[in-house]
C-alpha positions in Angstrom: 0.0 0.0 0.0 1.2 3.7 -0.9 1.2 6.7 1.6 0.2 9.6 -0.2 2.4 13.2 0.5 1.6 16.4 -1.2 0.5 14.1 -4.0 3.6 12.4 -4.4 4.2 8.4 -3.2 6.3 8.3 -0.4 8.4 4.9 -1.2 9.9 2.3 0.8 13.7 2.3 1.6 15.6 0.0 -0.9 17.3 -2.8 1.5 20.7 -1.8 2.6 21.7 -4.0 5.2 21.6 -7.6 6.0 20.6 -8.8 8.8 20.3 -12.4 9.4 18.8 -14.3 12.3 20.8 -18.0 12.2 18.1 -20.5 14.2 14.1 -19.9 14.4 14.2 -20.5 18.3 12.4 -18.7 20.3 14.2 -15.3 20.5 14.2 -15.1 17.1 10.2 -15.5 16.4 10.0 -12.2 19.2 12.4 -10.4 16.8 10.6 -11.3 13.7 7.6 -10.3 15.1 9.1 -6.8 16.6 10.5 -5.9 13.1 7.2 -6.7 11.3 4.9 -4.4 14.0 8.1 -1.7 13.3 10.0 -2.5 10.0 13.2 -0.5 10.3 13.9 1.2 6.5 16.9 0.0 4.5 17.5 -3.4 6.3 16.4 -6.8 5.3 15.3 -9.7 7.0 16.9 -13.3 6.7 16.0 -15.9 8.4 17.8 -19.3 8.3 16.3 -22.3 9.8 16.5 -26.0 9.6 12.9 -26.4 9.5 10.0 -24.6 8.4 8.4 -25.0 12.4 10.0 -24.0 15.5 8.5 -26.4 18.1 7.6 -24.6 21.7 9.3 -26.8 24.1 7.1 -25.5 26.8 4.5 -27.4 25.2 5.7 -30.7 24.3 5.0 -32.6 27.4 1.6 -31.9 27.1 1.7 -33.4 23.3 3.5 -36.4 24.6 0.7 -36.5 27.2 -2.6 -36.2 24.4 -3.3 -32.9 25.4 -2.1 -30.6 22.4 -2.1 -32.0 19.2 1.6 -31.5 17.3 0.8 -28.8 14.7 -0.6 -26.9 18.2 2.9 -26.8 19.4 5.0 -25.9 16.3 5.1 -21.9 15.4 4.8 -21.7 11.6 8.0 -19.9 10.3 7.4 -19.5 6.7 4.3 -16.8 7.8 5.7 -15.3 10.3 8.6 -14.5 7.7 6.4 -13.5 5.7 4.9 -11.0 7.9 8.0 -9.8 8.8 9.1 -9.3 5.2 12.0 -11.5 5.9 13.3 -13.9 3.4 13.2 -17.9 4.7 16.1 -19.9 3.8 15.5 -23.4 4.9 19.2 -24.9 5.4 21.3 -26.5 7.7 24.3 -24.5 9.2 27.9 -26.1 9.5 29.9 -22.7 9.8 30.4 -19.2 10.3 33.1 -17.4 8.2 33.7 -14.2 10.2 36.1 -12.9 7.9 33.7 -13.1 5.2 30.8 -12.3 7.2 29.3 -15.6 5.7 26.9 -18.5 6.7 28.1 -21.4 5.9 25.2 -23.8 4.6 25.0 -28.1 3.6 24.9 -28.0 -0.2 24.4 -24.5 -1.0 26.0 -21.6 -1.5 27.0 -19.4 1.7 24.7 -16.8 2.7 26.3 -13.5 3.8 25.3 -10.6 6.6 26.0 -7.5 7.3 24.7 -8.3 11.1 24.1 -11.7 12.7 21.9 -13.1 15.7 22.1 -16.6 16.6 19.4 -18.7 18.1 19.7 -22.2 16.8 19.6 -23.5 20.4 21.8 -26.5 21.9 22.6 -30.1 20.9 22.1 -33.3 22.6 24.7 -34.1 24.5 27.0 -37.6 24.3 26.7 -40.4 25.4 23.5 -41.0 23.7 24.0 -44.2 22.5 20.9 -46.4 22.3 18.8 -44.1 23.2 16.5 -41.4 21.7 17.5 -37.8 21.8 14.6 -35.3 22.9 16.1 -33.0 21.1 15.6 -31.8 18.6 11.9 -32.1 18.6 11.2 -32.2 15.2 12.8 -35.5 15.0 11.7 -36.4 18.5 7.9 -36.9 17.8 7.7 -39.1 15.0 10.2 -41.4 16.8 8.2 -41.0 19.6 5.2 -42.4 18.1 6.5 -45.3 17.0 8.2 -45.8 20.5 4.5 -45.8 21.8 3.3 -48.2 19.4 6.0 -50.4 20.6 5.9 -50.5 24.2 4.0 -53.5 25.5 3.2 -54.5 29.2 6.8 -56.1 29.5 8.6 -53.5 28.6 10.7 -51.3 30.5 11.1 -46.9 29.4 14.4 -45.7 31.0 14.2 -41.4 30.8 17.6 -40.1 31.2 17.7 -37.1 32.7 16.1 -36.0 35.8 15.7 -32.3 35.7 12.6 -30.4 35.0 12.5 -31.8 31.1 13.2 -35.4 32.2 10.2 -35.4 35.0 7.3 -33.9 33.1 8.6 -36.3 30.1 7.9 -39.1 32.7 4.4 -38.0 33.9 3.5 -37.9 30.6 4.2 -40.8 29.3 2.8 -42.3 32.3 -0.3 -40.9 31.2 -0.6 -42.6 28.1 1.3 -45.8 28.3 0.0 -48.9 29.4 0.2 -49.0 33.7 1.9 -52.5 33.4 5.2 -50.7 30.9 7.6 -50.2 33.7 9.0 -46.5 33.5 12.7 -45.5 35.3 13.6 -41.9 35.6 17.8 -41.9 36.2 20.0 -39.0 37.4 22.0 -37.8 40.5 20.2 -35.1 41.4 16.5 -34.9 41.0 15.5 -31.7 39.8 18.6 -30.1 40.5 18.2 -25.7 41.3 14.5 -26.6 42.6 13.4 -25.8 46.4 13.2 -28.9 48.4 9.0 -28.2 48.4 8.8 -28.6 44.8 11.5 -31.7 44.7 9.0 -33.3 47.5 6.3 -32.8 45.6 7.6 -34.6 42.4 8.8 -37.2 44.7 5.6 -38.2 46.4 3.9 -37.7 42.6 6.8 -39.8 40.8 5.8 -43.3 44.0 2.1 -42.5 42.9 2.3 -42.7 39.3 4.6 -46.1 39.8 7.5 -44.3 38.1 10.7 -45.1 39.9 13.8 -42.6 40.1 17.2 -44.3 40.2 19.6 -41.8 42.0 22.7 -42.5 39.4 24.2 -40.9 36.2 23.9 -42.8 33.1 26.9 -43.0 30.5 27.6 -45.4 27.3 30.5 -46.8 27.2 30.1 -48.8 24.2 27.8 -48.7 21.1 25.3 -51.2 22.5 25.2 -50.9 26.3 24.3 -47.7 28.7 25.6 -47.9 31.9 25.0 -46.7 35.7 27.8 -45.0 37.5 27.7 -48.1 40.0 28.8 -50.3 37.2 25.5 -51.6 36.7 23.9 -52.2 32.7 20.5 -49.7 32.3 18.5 -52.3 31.4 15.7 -51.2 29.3 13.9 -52.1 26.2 13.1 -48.0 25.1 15.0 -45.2 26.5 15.0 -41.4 26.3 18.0 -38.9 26.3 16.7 -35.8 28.2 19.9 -34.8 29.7 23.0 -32.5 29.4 23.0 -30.4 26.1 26.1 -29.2 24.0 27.1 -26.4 21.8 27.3 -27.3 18.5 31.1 -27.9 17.1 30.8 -25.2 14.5 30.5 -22.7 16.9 33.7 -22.9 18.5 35.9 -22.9 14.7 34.5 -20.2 13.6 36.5 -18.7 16.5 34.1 -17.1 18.8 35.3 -16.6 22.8 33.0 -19.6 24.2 32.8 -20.6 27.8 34.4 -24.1 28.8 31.2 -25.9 27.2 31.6 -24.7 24.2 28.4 -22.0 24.0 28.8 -19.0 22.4 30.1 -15.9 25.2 27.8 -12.6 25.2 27.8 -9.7 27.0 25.0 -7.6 28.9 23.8 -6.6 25.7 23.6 -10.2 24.1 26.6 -9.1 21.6 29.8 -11.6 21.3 32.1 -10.8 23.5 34.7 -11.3 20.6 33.2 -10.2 17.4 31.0 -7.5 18.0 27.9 -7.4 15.2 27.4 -10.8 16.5 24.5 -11.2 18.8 23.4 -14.5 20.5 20.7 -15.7 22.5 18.6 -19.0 24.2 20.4 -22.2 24.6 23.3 -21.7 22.5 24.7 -18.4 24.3 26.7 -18.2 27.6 25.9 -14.9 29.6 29.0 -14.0 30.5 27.9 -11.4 33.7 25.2 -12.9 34.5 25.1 -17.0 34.1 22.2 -18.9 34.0 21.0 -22.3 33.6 20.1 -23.9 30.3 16.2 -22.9 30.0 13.9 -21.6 27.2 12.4 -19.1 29.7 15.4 -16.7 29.2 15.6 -17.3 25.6 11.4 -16.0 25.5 12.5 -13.0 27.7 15.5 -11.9 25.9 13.3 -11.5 22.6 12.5 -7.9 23.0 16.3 -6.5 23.9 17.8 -8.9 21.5 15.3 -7.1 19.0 15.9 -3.5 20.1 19.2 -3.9 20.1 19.8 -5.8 16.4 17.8 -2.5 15.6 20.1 -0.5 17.4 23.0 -2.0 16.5 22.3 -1.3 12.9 21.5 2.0 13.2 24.8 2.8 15.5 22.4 3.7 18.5 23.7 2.7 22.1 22.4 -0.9 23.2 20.5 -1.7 26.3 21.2 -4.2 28.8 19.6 -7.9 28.7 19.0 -8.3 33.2 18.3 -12.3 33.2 15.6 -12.5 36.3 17.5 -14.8 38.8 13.9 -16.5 40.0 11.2 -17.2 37.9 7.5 -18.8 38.4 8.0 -22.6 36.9 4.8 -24.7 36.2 5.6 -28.3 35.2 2.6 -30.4 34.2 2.0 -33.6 35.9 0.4 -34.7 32.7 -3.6 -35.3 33.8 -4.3 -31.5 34.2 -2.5 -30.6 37.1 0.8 -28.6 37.3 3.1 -28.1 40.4 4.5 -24.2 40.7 7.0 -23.1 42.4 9.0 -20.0 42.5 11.9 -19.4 44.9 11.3 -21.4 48.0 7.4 -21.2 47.6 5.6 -24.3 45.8 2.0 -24.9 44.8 0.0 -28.2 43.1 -3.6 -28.0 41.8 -5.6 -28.0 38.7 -5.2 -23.9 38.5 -1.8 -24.0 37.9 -2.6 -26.5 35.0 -4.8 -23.8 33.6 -2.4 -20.9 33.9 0.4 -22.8 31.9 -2.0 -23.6 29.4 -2.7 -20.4 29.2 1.0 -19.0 29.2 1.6 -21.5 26.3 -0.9 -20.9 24.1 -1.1 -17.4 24.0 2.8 -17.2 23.1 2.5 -20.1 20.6 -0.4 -18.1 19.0 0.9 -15.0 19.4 2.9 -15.8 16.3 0.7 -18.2 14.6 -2.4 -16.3 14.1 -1.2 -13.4 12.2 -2.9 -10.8 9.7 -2.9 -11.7 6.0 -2.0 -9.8 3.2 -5.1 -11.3 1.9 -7.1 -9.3 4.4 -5.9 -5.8 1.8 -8.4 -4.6 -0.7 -7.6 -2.3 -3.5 -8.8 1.1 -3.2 -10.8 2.2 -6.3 -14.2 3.7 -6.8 -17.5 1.6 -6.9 -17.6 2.4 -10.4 -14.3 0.3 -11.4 -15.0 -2.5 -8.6 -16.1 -5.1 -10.6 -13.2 -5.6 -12.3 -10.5 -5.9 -9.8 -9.2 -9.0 -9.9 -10.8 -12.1 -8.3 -7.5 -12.6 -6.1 -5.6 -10.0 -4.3 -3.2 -11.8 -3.3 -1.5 -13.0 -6.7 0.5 -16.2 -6.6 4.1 -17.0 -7.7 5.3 -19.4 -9.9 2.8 -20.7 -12.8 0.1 -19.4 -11.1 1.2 -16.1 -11.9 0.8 -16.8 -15.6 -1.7 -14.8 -18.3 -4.3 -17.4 -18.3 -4.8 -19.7 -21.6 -8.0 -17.8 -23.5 -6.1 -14.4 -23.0 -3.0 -15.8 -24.8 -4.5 -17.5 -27.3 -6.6 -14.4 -28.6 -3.6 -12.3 -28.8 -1.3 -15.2 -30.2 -4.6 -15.2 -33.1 -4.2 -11.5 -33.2 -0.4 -11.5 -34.3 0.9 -12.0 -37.5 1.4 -15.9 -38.8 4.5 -16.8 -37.7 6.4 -18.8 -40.7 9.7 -19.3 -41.8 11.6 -22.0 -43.9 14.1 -22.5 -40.9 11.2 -23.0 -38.8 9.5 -27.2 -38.3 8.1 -26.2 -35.3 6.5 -23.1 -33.7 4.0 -22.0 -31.6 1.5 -24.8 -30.1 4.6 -27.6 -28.8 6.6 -27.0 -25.8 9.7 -26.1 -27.7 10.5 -24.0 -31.3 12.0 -26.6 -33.4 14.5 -24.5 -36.0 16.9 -25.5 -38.8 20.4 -24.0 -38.9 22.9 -25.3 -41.4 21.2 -28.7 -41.7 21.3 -29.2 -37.8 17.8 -29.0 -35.3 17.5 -27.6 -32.8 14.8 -26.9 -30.2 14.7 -23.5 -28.2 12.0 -22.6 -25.6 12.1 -20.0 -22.7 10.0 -20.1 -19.6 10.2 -17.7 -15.8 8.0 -16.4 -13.7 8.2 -13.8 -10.7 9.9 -15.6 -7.4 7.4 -17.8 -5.4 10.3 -18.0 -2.5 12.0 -15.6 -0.3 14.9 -18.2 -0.6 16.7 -16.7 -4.4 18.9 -20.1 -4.6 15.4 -22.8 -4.1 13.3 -20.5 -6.4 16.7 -20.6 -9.3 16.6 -24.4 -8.9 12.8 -24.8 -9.1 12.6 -22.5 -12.3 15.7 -24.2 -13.5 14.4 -27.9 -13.5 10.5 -25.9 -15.1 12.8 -24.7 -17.7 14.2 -27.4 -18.6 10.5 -29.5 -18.6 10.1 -28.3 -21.8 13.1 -29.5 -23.6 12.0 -32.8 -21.4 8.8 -32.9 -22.9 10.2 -32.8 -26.4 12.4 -36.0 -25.7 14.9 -33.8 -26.2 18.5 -33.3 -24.4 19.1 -29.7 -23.5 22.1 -28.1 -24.4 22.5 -24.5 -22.9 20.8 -21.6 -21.5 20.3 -17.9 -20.9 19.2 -15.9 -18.1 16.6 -13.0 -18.0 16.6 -11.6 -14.3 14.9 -8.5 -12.5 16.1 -7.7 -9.3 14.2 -5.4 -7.0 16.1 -2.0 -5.8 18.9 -2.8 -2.4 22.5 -1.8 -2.2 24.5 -2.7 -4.9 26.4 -5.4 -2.5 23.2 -6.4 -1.6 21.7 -6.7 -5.1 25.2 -8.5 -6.4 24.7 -11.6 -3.6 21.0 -11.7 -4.6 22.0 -12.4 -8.1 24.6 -14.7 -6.9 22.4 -17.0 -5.1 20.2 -17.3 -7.5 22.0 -17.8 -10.7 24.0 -20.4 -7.8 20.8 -22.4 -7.5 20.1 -22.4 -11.6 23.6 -23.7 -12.5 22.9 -26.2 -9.8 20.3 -27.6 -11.3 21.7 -27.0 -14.8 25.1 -28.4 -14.5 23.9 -31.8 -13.5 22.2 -31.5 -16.6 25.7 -31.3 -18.6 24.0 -28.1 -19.6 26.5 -24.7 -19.8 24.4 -21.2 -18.5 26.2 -19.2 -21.3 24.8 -15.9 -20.7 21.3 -13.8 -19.9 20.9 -10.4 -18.7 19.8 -8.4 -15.6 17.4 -5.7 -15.1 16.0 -3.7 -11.9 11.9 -3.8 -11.4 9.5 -4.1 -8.4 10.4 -7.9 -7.2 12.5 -10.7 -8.3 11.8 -12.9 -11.4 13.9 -14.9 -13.6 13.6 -16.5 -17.0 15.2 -19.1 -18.7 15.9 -19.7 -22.6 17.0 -23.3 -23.3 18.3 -24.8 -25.9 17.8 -28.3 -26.6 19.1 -31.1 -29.8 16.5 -33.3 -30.4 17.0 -37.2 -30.6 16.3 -39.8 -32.9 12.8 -38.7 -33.1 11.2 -36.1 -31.9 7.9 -36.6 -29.6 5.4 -33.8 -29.5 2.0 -33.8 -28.3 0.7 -34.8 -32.2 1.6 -38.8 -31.5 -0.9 -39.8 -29.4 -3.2 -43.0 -30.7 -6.2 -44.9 -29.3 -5.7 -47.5 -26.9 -2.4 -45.6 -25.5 -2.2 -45.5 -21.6 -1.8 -41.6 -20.0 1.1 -41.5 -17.4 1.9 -38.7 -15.2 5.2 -38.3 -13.7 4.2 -36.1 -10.5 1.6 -35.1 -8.5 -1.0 -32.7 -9.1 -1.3 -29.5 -6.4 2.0 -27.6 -6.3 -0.7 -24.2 -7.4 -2.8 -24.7 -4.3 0.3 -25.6 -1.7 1.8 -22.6 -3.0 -0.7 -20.3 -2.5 -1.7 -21.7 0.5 1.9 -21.2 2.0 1.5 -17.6 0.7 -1.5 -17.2 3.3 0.5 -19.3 6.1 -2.6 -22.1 5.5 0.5 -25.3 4.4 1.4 -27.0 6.9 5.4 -27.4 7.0 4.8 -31.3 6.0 2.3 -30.5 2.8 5.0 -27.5 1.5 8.0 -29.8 2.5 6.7 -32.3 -0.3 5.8 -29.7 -2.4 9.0 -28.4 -3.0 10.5 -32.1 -2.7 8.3 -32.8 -6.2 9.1 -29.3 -8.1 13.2 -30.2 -6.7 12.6 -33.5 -8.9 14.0 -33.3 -12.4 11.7 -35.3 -15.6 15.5 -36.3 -16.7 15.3 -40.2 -15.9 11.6 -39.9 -17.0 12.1 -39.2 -20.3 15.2 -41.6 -20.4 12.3 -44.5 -19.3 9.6 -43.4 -21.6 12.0 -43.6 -24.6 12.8 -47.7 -23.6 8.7 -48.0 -24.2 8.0 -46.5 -26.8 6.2 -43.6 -25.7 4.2 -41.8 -28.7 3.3 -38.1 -27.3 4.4 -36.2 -24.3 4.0 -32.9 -22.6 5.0 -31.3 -19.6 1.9 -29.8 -17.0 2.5 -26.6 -16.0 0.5 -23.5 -15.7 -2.6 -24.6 -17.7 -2.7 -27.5 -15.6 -4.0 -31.0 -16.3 -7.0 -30.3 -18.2 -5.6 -27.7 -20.0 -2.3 -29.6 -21.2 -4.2 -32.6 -22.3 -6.3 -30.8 -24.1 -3.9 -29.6 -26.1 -2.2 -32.9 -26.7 -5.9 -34.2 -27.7 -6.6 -31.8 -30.3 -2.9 -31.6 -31.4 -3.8 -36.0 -32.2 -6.7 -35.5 -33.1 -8.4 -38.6 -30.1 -10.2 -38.4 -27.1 -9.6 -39.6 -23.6 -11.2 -41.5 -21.0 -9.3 -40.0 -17.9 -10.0 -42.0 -14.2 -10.0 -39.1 -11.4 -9.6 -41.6 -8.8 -6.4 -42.6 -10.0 -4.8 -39.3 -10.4 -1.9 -38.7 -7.2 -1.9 -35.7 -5.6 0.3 -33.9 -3.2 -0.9 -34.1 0.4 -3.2 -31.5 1.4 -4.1 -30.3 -2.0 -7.5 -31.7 -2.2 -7.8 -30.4 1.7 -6.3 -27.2 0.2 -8.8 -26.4 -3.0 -11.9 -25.7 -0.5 -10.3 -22.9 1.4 -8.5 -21.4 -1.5 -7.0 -21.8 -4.7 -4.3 -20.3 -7.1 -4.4 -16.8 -9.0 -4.8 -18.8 -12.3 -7.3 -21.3 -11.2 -10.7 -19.6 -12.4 -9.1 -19.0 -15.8 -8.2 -22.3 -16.1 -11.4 -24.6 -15.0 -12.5 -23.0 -18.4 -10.7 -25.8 -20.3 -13.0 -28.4 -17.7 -16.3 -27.6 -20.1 -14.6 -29.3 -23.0 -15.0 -32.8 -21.2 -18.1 -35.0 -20.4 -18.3 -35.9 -16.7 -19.4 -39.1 -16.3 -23.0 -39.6 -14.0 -22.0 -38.9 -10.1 -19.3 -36.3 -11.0 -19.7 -32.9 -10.6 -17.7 -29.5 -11.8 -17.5 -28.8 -7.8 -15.6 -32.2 -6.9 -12.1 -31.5 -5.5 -10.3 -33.9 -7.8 -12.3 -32.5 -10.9 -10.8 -29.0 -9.8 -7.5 -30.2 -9.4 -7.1 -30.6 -13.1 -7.2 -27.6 -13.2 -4.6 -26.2 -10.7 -1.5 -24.7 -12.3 2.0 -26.8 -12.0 5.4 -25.0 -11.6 7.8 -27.5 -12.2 5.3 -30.2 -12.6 5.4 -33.6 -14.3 5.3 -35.2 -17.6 2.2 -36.5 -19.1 2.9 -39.4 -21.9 0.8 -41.6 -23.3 2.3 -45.3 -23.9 1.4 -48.4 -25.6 -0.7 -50.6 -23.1 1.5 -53.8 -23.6 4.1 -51.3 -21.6 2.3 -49.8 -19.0 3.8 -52.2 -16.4 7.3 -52.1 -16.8 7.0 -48.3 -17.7 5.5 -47.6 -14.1 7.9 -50.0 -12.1 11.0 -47.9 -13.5 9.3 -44.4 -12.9 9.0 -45.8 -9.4 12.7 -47.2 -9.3 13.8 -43.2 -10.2 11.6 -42.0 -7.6 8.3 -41.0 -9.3 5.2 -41.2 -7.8 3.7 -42.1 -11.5 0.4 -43.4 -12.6 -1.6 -44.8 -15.0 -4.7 -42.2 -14.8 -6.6 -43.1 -18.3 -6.4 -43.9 -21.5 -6.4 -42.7 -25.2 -9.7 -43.0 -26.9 -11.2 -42.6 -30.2 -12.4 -39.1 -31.3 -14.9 -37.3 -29.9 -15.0 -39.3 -26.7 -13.3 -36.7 -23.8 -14.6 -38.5 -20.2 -13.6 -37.8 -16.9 -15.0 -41.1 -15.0 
C-alpha cells in the first residue's frame, strides 16, 4: 500500500543492510515479530532455519501426554517471515566465516550478513547411544510415536535425565502408556536448582504414578550398552536422552570466545564478547555477567532487547542491557491436568496452575501463529471500477502467476502468422524446433516472478520448469540464458541476490551437462527470472501430435503444487504439505524421459500453468483422439484436495475454463475436488505421456525405481469421446 504526501508516493527504503537471524528458536520468532509491527527502513530480514516449524518446548509434554495436538505446538515460520518481510532460507548450518561475514550452509552456496543473531539452540549431548535424543523435537515426535506403538506391558522406558525436562517427560508418558510398561527416571540429582518443596512434591507424585527414580548418572560406554555409574547395565527395552545439552562444534571454529562448554560468550547486551555485530541468544549463548541455567524461559524473555538492540546496532544507537531474572515462576505439568508451581522457595499443586500454563503457552504459541494476511488488503478504487479488480488480491508465484490460456490464445490469433523455412516447429509444442545449417535444434524460454524468499530454491525450481520443456520434447538440453529482474537494495546487496540465485540455476543446470552461457539483468518491483533453453532433439522427436487410441496416460508427478503454493502464501500449508511440495518441483523429468523412450512412448507434454485439463487438451486436439481419464487414480500432493476448498491459485478460475470441454461421467460434478484439481496450475510439474498398453507395467515399475510417484490415470480413446470417469 502507498502513503500519499503532497500528491507524491512516499516509497519504501531499498534494503541496505543484511541482517540475518541464524536459528528460528524462540528469541528469534520475538524479533521477527518486533521488526514486522516496526520494519526499520533500509535493512532486510533473513532468516535461516533448519525447518519450516520451530516447536515450543514448553509445550511438548503436554503433546506427549494427548493434550495438544503436534501442529498446536510448532510456530509456523514460513508466515511469520512473511509477515516480517524476511526472506526464509530453509538450510542446515555447519559454519560461520567471520572474515567473510558468511553462513556457511550443507549443499548450498553461503549466505552473507551485514549483522548476525544466533538462536539455533543447543545439541544433545553424548553419550547417547541407544537411546532417543529429545532434542531436537522435530525428530523427536515421530520417533516417539513409533516408540509408543512399541511399548507392551513387559517392557521397561528408562528417561535419562532428571531435571525439570526429564520429569514432566515421565508424567506424561505415564499418562498414556500402558500402567503395566515399567517407567525408570535416572540422574544424580532430582530436579537439580528446585526448592526442596517442589523436589517433594515430584517425589511423592513420581511413588504414585509407579514411576521409579534411580539416583545414578547414566553414561555409554560402548555402542550397545548404557551404563550406571555403579557399574551396573540400564536395562531397558526403550530409552529417552533428556539430559545434558552441548554447543554445536561449528560454533567454537569459527573462532568465537565460548565458555568451557563450548556455547557462544555474550555480554549484557547479548553481543559476542569477541566479534561484535554478532549477537546470541537462548540455549546456544553463555551470559558472560550474569550465568544462568540452560532454560527456554530466558531465551522468550530476551526476545525484545535482542530485538531493540539488532535495531540498534544497525543504526549505531547505544544498546541496552539484557537483566536475566535470577527466579522465575515454573509450572511443570504432571500430565492429567494438574501442574506443580514453584517459585523461589514457595511451591503450589492443583488444577489452577494446569490452567495458567496452558494459558501462558498458548497465548505465546499463538501470538505468532495467528497473524494478519495480506489477503485481508483490498484495492482502493471507486465503486464504479469494482467489478473488475481481480478475483484474487493476493497474486501467486510461480505458474500461477501466468496470463491465463484464453487471454494468450486471442492475442497469439491477433499476431501476424509466424512462418519461416528455418522454422519445423513453432508456436503450439513446448519447444521451437528450427533449422540451422542442416542441424535441429529446439529453443523454448519459460520464468516467472519468485514464489520464494529463498533466491537459490526458487533458481533451482525454475531451472528444472525450464528445462521441462526440452523434457517434454524427448529432447537433451544443451545451454541456457538468463533474463533476471532484481528489486532495488544496495549494490552489494543486489550483487549476492544475483549470486544466489544464478547459484541455484547452475545447480540444477550443470547436473544436466547443460552450460548457463549468458542472460541479462534488469531492476523492477520484485525478483523474477527466465530461462531460454536450448535443446538437440533425438532420434525422433515426440510432441503432443503422437498420441493413438488405446495408449495409456502417465503422469510423472503429482497434481497441487498451485494450491500448496498459495496456500503457503496465506501461512494455510502445513510445514509437511510444503515440505513435499518443493521435494516434487526439486525433482528433475530427466530419468523420466530416459524411461519413456525404452517403451515407446508416442506423445508427451510437460503440465504446468494450464494444468492437467488444459495440457491434455492440447495434446488431444494436437492428435486428433479423445480420452477416457480415471479421477480416482490421479496422485496428488498431500493437502491439496484439503487445500482447494479454502483457497485456490491466481490462475485457477481462468483455467477450469478448459474443464467444459470434457463429459463428466453420472456422479461427478464440476465442484468435486479432484475435478478441480485438473485444473490447478503446476510449476515444475510432471510429464504427461501416453504409452502403448503392452508397456504400462514395466513403464511404471522404472518411474518408481527413479523416484516418481507415476500413474496410470486413463487412457487414449477414439475421437470425440473426452470423459472424466
Amino acid at each position: 500500500m502507498l502513503t500519499h504526501m503532497q500528491g507524491s508516493a512516499k516509497k519504501a527504503a531499498p534494503a541496505l543492510r543484511d541482517l540475518v537471524l541464524l536459528g528460528g528458536g524462540h528469541a528469534h520468532v520475538s524479533v521477527l515479530r518486533k521488526f514486522a509491527m516496526k520494519p526499520e527502513p533500509g535493512v532486510r530480514l533473513t532468516l535461516i532455519s533448519r525447518d519450516l516449524q520451530t516447536p515450543y518446548s514448553g509445550m511438548l509434554p503436554g503433546c506427549i501426554a494427548g493434550i495438544y495436538a503436534a501442529e498446536e505446538i510448532h510456530i509456523n515460520l514460513g508466515p511469520l517471515a512473511a509477515f516480517a518481510n524476511a526472506r526464509l532460507i530453509t538450510a542446515e548450518v555447519t559454519g560461520v566465516d567471520l572474515q567473510a561475514r558468511a553462513i556457511q550452509l550443507q549443499g548450498r552456496p553461503p549466505v552473507k550478513f551485514d549483522l548476525l543473531s544466533i538462536n539455533t539452540g543447543a545439541e544433545p549431548a553424548p553419550p547417547y547411544v541407544d537411546a532417543v535424543t529429545v532434542k531436537p523435537i522435530s525428530t523427536f515426535l515421530p520417533k516417539w510415536q513409533r516408540m509408543k506403538s512399541d511399548l507392551r506391558g513387559t517392557d521397561h522406558l528408562a528417561i535419562i535425565g532428571a531435571g525439570a525436562g526429564g520429569v514432566e517427560l515421565a508424567f506424561a508418558a505415564r499418562s498414556v502408556l500402558p500402567a503395566d510398561v515399567k517407567i525408570s527416571l535416572y540422574g544424580p540429582n532430582l530436579l537439580p536448582g528446585q526448592n526442596q518443596k517442589t523436589i517433594q512434591r515430584v517425589s511423592q507424585l513420581l511413588a504414585q504414578k509407579d514411576i521409579t527414580w534411580v539416583a545414578e548418572r547414566v553414561e555409554g560406554h560402548s555402542t550397545e550398552t548404557l551404563q550406571l555409574t555403579s557399574g551396573a547395565a540400564l536395562n531397558a527395552t526403550h530409552a529417552l536422552w533428556v539430559t545434558h545439552v552441548q554447543a554445536p562444534q561449528w560454533i567454537k571454529a569459527a573462532g568465537f570466545k565460548t565458555d568451557v562448554d563450548g556455547f557462544l560468550s555474550v555480554d549484557k547486551h547479548l553481543q559476542s564478547t569477541s566479534h561484535p555485530g554478532v549477537f546470541a541468544a537462548g540455549d546456544i549463548a553463555f551470559l558472560r555477567d550474569q550465568p544462568r541455567p540452560k532454560a527456554g524461559v530466558y531465551a522468550v524473555r530476551a526476545g525484545a532487547v535482542l530485538a531493540d538492540n539488532l535495531r540498534r546496532s544497525v543504526t549505531r544507537r547505544a544498546l541496552r542491557p539484557f537483566r536475566a531474572q535470577k527466579n522465575y515462576l515454573a509450572l511443570l505439568g504432571d500430565g492429567q491436568g494438574k501442574a506443580i508451581a514453584n517459585r523461589g522457595s514457595w511451591s503450589a499443586y492443583g488444577r489452577k496452575w494446569w490452567f495458567l500454563k496452558d494459558r501462558i503457552d498458548r497465548n505465546f504459541v499463538n501470538k505468532f501463529n495467528k497473524l494478519p494476511l495480506e489477503s485481508d488488503l483490498k484495492y482502493d478504487v471507486s465503486k464504479a471500477l469494482r467489478a473488475e479488480l481481480p478475483t484474487e488480491v493476493m497474486r501467486c508465484g510461480g505458474c500461477g502467476a501466468k496470463l491465463a490460456a484464453d487471454p494468450l490464445r486471442r492475442v497469439l490469433a491477433r499476431l501476424p502468422e509466424q512462418r519461416a523455412d528455418h522454422i519445423k516447429l513453432g508456436i503450439g509444442d513446448d519447444a521451437a524446433l528450427i533449422q540451422t545449417q542442416g542441424a535441429d535444434t529446439l529453443v523454448t524460454i519459460d520464468g516467472f516472478r519468485a514464489m520464494f524468499d529463498d533466491p537459490y530454491l526458487f533458481g533451482r525450481i525454475a531451472a528444472h520448469h525450464s528445462l521441462n520443456d526440452i523434457f517434454a520434447m524427448a529432447a537433451k538440453p544443451t545451454s541456457a540464458l538468463t533474463f533476471v529482474t532484481l528489486p532495488l537494495m544496495s549494490e552489494a546487496l543486489m550483487e549476492e541476490e544475483l549470486f544466489q540465485l544464478l547459484s541455484g540455476v547452475v545447480a540444477v543446470l550443470n547436473k544436466h551437462q547443460v552450460p548457463l552461457v549468458g542472460g541479462h539483468t534488469a531492476e523492477g518491483a520484485e525478483l523474477t527470472l527466465a530461462l531460454t533453453v536450448t535443446g538437440t532433439p533425438g532420434f525422433k522427436a515426440i510432441t503432443k501430435s503422437g498420441a493413438q487410441p488405446g495408449d495409456a496416460l502417465l503422469l510423472t508427478k503429482p497434481l497441487g503444487t498451485g494450491v500448496v503454493l498459495a496456500a503457503a502464501m496465506q501461512g494455510k500449508a502445513s510445514s509437511h504439505w510444503l515440505n513435499e511440495c518443493i521435494s516434487s518441483m526439486d525433482l528433475s523429468n530427466a530419468d523420466a524421459v530416459d524411461v519413456f523412450l525404452a517403451h515407446h512412448v508416442h506423445a508427451l507434454t510437460d503440465i504446468t500453468g494450464f494444468g492437467l485439463a488444459g495440457h491434455l487438451a492440447e495434446v488431444l486436439r494436437a492428435s486428433g483422439v479423445g480420452v477416457e481419464l480415471e479421477l480416482g487414480a490421479i496422485p496428488a500432493l498431500s493437502g491439496a484436495q484439503k487445500l482447494i476448498t479454502q483457497l485456490h491459485s491466481s490462475l485457477q478460475s481462468a483455467n477450469e475454463i478448459a474443464l467444459r470441454d470434457y463429459q463428466l461421467a453420472p456422479g461427478i460434478t464440476a465442484s468435486a475436488l479432484e475435478v478441480k484439481l485438473l485444473a490447478d496450475p503446476q510449476t515444475s510439474g510432471g510429464l504427461l505421456a501416453c504409452v502403448p498398453q503392452e508397456q504400462v507395467a514395466s513403464c511404471l515399475r522404472k518411474l518408481t525405481e527413479h523416484g516418481y510417484s507415476a500413474a496410470n490415470i486413463g487412457r487414449i480413446a477414439e475421437s470425440g469421446t473426452w470423459i472424466i470417469r
